[in-house]
Backbone bond lengths (Angstrom), bond angles and torsions (degrees), N, CA, C in turn:
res aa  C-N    CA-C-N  psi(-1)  N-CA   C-N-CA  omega(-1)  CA-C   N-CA-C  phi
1 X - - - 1.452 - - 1.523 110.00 -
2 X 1.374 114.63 60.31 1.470 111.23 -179.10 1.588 113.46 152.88
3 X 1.336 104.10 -158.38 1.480 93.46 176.38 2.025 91.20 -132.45
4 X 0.989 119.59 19.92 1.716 120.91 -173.19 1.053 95.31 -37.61
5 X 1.815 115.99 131.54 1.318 145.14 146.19 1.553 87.40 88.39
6 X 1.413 117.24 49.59 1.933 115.40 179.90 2.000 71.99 -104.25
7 X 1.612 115.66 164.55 1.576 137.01 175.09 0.833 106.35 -95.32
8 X 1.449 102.49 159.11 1.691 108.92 177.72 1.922 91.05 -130.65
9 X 1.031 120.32 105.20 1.151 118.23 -167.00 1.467 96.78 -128.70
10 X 1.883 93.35 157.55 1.315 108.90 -158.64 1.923 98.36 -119.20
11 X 0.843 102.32 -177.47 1.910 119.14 178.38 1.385 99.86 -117.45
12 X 1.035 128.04 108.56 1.703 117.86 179.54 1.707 88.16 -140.06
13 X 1.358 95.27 124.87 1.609 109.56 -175.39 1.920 114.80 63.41
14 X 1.434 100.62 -121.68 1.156 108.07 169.75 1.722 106.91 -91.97
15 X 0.598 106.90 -14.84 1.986 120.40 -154.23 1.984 105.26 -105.39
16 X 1.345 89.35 128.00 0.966 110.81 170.46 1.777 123.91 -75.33
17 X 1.600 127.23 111.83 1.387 116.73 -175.87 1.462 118.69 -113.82
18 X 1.413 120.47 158.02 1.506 110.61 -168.92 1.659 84.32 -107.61
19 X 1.401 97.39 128.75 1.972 108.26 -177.26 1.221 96.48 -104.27
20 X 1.623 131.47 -57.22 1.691 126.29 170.77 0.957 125.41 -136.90
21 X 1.459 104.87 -157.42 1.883 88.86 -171.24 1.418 74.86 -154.88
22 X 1.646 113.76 140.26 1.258 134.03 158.68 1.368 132.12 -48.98
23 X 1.910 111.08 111.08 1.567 98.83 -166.65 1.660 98.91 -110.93
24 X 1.446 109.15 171.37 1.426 118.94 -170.16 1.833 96.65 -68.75
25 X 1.412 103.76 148.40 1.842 97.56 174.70 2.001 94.34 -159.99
26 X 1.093 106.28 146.40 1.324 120.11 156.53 1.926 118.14 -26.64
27 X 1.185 93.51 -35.64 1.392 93.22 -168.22 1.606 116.09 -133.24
28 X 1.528 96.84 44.74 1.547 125.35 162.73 1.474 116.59 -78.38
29 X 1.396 122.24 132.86 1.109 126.35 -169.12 1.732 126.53 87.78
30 X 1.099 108.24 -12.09 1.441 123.74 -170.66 1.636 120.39 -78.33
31 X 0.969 145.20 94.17 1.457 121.90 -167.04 0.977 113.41 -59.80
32 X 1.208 137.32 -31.57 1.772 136.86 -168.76 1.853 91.28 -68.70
33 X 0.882 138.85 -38.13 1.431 119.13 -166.85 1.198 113.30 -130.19
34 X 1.606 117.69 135.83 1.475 137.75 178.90 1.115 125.17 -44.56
35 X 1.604 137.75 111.65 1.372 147.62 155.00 2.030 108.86 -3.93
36 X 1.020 84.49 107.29 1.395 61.85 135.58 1.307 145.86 167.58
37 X 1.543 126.77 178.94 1.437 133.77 -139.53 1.272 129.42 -96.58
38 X 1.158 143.68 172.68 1.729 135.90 153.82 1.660 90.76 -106.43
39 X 1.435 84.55 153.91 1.772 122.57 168.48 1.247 121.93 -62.70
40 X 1.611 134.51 80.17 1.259 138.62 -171.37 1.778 100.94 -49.80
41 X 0.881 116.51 -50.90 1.595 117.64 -167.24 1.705 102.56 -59.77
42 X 1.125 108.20 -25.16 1.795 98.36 174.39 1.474 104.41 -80.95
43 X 1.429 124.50 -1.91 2.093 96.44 163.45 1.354 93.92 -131.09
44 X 1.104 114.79 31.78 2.238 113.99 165.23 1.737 92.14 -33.32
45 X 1.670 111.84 -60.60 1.356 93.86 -143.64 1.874 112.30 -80.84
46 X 2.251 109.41 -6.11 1.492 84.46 -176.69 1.821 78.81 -95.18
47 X 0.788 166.76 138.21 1.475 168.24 -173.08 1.880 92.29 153.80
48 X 1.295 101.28 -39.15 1.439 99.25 -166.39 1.383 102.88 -91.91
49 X 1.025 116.18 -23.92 1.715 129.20 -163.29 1.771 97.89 -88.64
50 X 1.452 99.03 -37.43 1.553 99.19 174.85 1.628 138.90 -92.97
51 X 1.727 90.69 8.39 1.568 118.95 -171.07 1.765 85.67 -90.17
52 X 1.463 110.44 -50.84 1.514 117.66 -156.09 1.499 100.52 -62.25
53 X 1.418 114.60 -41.47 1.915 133.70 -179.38 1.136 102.70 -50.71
54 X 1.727 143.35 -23.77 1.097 130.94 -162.68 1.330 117.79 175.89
């Protein structure tokens, strides 16, 4: 029912970056109102901490 945890990625230089990730909201699916995301760069470090765990 959605697209949860779809990217919102950018072109920066040559390189492709993942900026967010699609969170669940009341007003998903709607055209009148904007997606929207959390801030990948605020858990870089448990993403990394939880890559190393397993």
């Amino acid at each position: 029912q959605g697209d949860y945890g779809g990217p919102l990625a950018c072109l920066t230089a040559d390189c492709w970056v993942l900026e967010g990730v699609i969170i669940p909201s009341r007003v998903c699916a709607r055209t009148d109102q904007p997606a929207l995301f959390v801030r990948v760069s605020l858990y870089v470090d448990w993403v990394h901490k939880v890559m190393k765990m397993g």
